[in-house]
N, C-alpha and C positions, 0 to 999 in steps of 0.2 A: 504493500500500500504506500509506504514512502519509501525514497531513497535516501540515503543520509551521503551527502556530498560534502565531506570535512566540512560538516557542521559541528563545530562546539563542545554544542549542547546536547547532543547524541539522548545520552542520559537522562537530560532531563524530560526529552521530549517522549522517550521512552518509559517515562514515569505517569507521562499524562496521561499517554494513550487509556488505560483500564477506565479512566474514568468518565472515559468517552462516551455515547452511543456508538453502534455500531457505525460504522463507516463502511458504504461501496463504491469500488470506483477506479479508474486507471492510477498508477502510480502517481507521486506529486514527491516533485524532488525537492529535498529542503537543503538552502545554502547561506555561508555564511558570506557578507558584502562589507566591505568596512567603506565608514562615507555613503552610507544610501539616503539618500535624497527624495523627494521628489518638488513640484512646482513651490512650493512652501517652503521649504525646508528640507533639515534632516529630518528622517522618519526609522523609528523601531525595524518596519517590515513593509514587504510587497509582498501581493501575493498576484501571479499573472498568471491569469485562467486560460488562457489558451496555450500557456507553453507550457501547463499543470507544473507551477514550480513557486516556491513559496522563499524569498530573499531575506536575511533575519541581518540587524545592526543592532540588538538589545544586550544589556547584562545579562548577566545568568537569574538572577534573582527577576527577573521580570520576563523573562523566556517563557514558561508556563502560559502566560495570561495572553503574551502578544502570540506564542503559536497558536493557541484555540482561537483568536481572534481572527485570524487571518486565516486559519483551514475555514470555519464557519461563512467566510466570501464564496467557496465554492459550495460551499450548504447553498445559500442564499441565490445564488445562480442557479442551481437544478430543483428549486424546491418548487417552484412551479409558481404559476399566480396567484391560482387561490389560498395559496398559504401565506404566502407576501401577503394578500391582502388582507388575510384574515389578522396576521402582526398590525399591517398599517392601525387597521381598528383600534387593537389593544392600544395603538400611542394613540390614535384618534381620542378615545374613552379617557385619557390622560391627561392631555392637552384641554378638551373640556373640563377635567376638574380639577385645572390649574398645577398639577404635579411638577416639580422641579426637578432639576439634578440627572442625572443620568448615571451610567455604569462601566463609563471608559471617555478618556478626553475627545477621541473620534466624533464618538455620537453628543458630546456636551455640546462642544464646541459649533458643531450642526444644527442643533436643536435652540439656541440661543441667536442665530443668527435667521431664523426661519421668520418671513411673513407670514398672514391668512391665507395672500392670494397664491403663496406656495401650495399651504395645506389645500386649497379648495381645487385647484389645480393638477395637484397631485404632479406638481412640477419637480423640474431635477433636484433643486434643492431637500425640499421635503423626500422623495424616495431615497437620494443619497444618504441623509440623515436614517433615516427608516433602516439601509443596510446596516450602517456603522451600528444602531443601538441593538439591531439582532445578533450582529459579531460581538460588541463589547458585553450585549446579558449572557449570549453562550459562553465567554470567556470568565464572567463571573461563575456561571455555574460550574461549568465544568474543571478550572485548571487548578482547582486546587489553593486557590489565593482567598483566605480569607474576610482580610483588610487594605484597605488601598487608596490612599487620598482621592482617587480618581471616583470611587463607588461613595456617588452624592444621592443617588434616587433615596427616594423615603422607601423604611421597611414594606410599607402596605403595597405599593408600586412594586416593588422587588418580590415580594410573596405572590402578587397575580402573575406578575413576566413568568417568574418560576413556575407557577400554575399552565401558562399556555406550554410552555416549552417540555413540559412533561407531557400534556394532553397532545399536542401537535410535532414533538420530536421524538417523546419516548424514549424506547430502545432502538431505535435506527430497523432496519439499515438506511441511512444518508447516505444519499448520491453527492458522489461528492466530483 
C-alpha cells in the first residue's frame, strides 16, 4: 500500500497505520523533501494525486498528524459526492450555529477567510476549506495526537465530526 522512499519516518508512519480504517488502493509513495514549498510558503507536506505520492518537510513529532492528513486528500478524492456532500452539511449545521475553531491550521485558516456568497455558492473557497477540515478531523482522529495548539473546535463540534466519520468512514475499506 505504501512505498517508503528514504522517508525518515518509516516508523512512525508504520505506527499509525493500525489505527487507521482500512485502506484500498494503488501504492502511494511517501518521500522525504527538505524546503517544500508551495505558492505561500513553506508547507509540512504534499500530497499529488495523480503521481499517488505523498512529499513530507515535518518533524518527527508532528509526522503522525500531517501523514493522516494528507493520505485523507486521497480519501476525499475517491469518496464520491454524496459523501463530500453529506460533510459539506455537517460544516453547513456549524456554521449556522456559529461554531468556531477548527482541527488543523489548513482548514482554520480557510474557514476564517470564507464569505456567504462562498458558502451559498459552494464556490472554490468554501469546498477547498471543506477538504482541508475533513483531512485535518481524520488527522485528529486517527494519528494518535492527542493535544495540539492547532485543535481549537469546541468538544461538542468534535464529538459530532467524530460521530459522522464513524457512521460514514467506519472501518474502510477507503479508496484511496
Amino acid at each position: 500500500m505504501f512505498l517508503f522512499d528514504r522517508l525518515p519516518h518509516e516508523e512512525r508512519a508504520r505506527r499509525v497505520l493500525p489505527r487507521l480504517p482500512r485502506v484500498s488502493g494503488d501504492a502511494i509513495r511517501l518521500h522525504a523533501v527538505d524546503g517544500l514549498q508551495d505558492a505561500r510558503g513553506a508547507v509540512h507536506a504534499a500530497a499529488f494525486l495523480r503521481e499517488r505520492r505523498i512529499a513530507f518537510d515535518c518533524s518527527p513529532e508532528e509526522f503522525p498528524r500531517i501523514f493522516v492528513h494528507e493520505l485523507f486528500h486521497f480519501v476525499w478524492a475517491r469518496a464520491g459526492n454524496p459523501t463530500r456532500w453529506r460533510y459539506e452539511g455537517l460544516l453547513c449545521g456549524e456554521r449556522r450555529a456559529g461554531a468556531r475553531g477548527e482541527l488543523g491550521w489548513s482548514a482554520e485558516w480557510r474557514k476564517r477567510a470564507l464569505v456567504e456568497a462562498d458558502v451559498c455558492r459552494r464556490g472554490r473557497r468554501w469546498r477547498e476549506y471543506c477538504c482541508e477540515s475533513f483531512c485535518d478531523t481524520a488527522a485528529w482522529l486517527y494519528s494518535g495526537t492527542a493535544r495540539h495548539p492547532e485543535f481549537t473546535l469546541a468538544s461538542e463540534w468534535r464529538r459530532r465530526r467524530e460521530a459522522w466519520f464513524r457512521r460514514e468512514v467506519g472501518g474502510g475499506p477507503l479508496p484511496v
